[in-house]
Structure formats: structure tokens, C-alpha cells
C-alpha positions as CSV (number, residue, x, y, z in Angstrom):
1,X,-17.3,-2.0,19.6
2,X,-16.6,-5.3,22.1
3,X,-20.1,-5.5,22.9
4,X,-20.7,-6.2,19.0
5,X,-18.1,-8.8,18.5
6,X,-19.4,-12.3,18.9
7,X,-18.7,-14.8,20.6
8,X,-17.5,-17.3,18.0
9,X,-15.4,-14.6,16.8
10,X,-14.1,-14.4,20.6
11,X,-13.4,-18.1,20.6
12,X,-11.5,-17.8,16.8
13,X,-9.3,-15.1,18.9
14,X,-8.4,-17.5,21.7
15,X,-8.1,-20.3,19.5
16,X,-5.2,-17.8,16.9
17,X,-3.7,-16.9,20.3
18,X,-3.2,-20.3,21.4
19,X,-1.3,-21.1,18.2
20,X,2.2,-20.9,18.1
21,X,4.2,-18.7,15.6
22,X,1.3,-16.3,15.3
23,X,2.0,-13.1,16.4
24,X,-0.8,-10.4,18.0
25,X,-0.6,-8.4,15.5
26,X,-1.7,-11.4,12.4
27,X,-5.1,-11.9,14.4
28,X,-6.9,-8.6,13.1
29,X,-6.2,-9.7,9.9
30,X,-7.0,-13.4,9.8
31,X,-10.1,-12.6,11.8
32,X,-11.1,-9.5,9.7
33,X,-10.9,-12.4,6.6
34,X,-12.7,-14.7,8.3
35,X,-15.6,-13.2,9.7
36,X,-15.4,-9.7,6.7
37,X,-15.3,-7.0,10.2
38,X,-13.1,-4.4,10.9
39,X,-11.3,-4.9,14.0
40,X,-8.3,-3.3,15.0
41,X,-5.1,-4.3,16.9
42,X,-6.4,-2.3,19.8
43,X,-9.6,-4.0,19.7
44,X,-8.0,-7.4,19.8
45,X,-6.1,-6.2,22.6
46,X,-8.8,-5.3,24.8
47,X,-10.5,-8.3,24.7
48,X,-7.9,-10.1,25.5
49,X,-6.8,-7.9,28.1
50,X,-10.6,-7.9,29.5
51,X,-10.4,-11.7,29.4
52,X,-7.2,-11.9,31.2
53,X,-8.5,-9.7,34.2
54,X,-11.9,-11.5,34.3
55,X,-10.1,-15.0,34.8
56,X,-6.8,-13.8,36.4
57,X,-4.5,-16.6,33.7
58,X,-0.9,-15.4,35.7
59,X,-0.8,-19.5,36.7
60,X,-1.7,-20.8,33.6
61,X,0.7,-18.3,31.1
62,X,-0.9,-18.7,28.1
63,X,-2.4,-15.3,27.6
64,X,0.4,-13.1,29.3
65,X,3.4,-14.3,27.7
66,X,2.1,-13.1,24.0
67,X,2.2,-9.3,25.7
């Protein structure tokens, strides 16, 4: 299922991630509206996971402090 998701719908995650006052569990929806898909939360929070161990983001805190 990750391999299908694309990568503007990738950046549209990071971007909702990014925003403050949205919580992890509103990005499934907003991104099942946007692009008519079916992710899940668990989905959502694989990538993200996968994304956070490829570029190792502990200095930066922008990804861990939404777990």
C-alpha cells in the first residue's frame, strides 16, 4: 500500500504535519478528500515513521514531537 501512494500525496502529508493545530489523526481524512484514496491512520503512520528513520529528524523535532 506505501509503494502506491504518491509522492505529491507524500509531500500534502508533510506539508498537514507541518501545520499547527492539526492533529495525526485529521490527515487521513483531509488527504482521503483531497486525492479520493483510502488511507488509514496506520498508513499515515508508517510513512511518516519510514521518513523519520530514513532522515534521522531527532535534531530538527518536527516530526517526533506529533508522536
Amino acid at each position: 500500500m506505501i509503494n502506491s501512494i504518491s509522492e505529491e500525496m507524500k509531500e500534502e502529508i508533510f506539508r498537514l504535519i507541518l501545520i499547527p493545530g492539526i492533529e495525526v489523526e485529521d490527515i487521513p481524512i483531509q488527504i482521503n478528500q483531497k486525492f479520493n484514496s483510502d488511507l488509514d491512520h496506520e498508513t499515515i503512520m508508517k510513512i511518516l515513521s519510514d521518513e523519520y528513520m530514513k532522515y534521522n529528524l531527532d535534531f530538527g523535532r518536527r516530526l517526533c514531537c506529533r508522536f
